[in-house]
N, C-alpha and C positions, 0 to 999 in steps of 0.2 A: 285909850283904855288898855288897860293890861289883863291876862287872863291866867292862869296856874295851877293847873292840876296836883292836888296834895295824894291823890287816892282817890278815899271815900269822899273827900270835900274838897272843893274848887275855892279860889281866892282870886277877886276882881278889886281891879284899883282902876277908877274910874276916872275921868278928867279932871274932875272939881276936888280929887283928893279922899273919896271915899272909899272905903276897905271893907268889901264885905264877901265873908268865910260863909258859905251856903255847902249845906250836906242834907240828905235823907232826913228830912222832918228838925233840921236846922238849920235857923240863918241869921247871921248875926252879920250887923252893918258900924262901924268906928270910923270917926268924926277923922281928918288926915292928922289932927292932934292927937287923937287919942290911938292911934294905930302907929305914930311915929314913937310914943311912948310903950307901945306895946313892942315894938324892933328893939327899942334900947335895953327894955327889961330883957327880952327872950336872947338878948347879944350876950347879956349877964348869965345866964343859964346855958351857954352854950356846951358847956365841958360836963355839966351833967345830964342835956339833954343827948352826948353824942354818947359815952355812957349806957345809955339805956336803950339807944338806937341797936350799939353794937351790943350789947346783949341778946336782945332779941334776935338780933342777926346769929349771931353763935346758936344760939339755943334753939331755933329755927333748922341752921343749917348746920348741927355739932356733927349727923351723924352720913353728912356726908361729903363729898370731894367736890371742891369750887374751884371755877375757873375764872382768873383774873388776869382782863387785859389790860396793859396800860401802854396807852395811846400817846404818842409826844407831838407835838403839835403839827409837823410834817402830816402826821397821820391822822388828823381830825375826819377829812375827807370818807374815810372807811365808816364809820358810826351806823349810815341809815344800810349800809349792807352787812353791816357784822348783827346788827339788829335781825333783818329778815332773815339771816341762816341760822341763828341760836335761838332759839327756842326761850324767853326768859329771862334773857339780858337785859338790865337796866345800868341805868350810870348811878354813881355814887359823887358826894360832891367831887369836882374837881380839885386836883393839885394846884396850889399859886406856886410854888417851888417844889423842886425834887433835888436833895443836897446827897450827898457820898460822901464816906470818907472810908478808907483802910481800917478796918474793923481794930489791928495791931496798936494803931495808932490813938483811938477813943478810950480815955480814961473810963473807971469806972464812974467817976464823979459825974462826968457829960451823961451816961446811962440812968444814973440817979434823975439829974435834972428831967431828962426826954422822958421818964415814968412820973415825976412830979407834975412835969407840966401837958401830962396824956398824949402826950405828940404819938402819930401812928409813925413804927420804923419794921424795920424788916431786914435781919441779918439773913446775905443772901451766902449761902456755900457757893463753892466752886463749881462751875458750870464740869459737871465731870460726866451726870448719867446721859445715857444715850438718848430720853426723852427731850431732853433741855435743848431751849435755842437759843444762840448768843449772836448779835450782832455788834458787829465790830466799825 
């Protein structure tokens, strides 16, 4: 049996294939057919469920200063101690790749595409202010 914390609502997938979304005066239980249909549909809606996800997030957090770690697999081991000393911290999906390139070097065309197809990217400046930590 499997178990999954959504929040407000927990998600149990039980031995025999059953899937049931239990919340505060909700609970709803799908057949392993009808919940593996429900994965495929919500795979289809991914790009506009993430969309709404990161809205909320921005407009939640517009009007203040976020701190974002990112952990490379060497450093998985930190998680349950970066947790107990931040106050708040939660993870976000994880990365399946992190690719680079020379910012001089990416057409504007590739730019186009990475806003067509929602990819999250992040033009990094030069590690110049005194704040910033760079390893080498």
């Amino acid at each position: 049996m499997s178990e999954h914390s959504l929040g407000k609502h927990t998600v149990k997938l039980d031995e025999q294939g059953m899937l049931t979304v239990s919340g505060p005066g909700t609970q709803v239980a799908l057949a392993s057919d009808e919940a593996y249909q429900l994965l495929l549909w919500l795979s289809g809606q991914r790009a506009t469920l993430s969309s709404f996800v990161q809205e909320q997030a921005h407009q939640q957090w517009s009007d203040e200063q976020q701190l974002e770690i990112r952990l490379y697999q060497d450093d998985l081991d930190y998680i349950d101690k970066l947790k107990g000393a931040i106050p708040g911290l939660h993870e976000r999906r994880p990365a399946v790749k992190v690719l680079d390139a020379r910012l001089h070097a990416v057409p504007e065309q590739a730019l186009r595409l990475l806003h067509e197809l929602r990819l999250e990217y992040i033009v990094h400046p030069l590690l110049e202010e005194g704040d910033a930590f760079a390893q080498g």
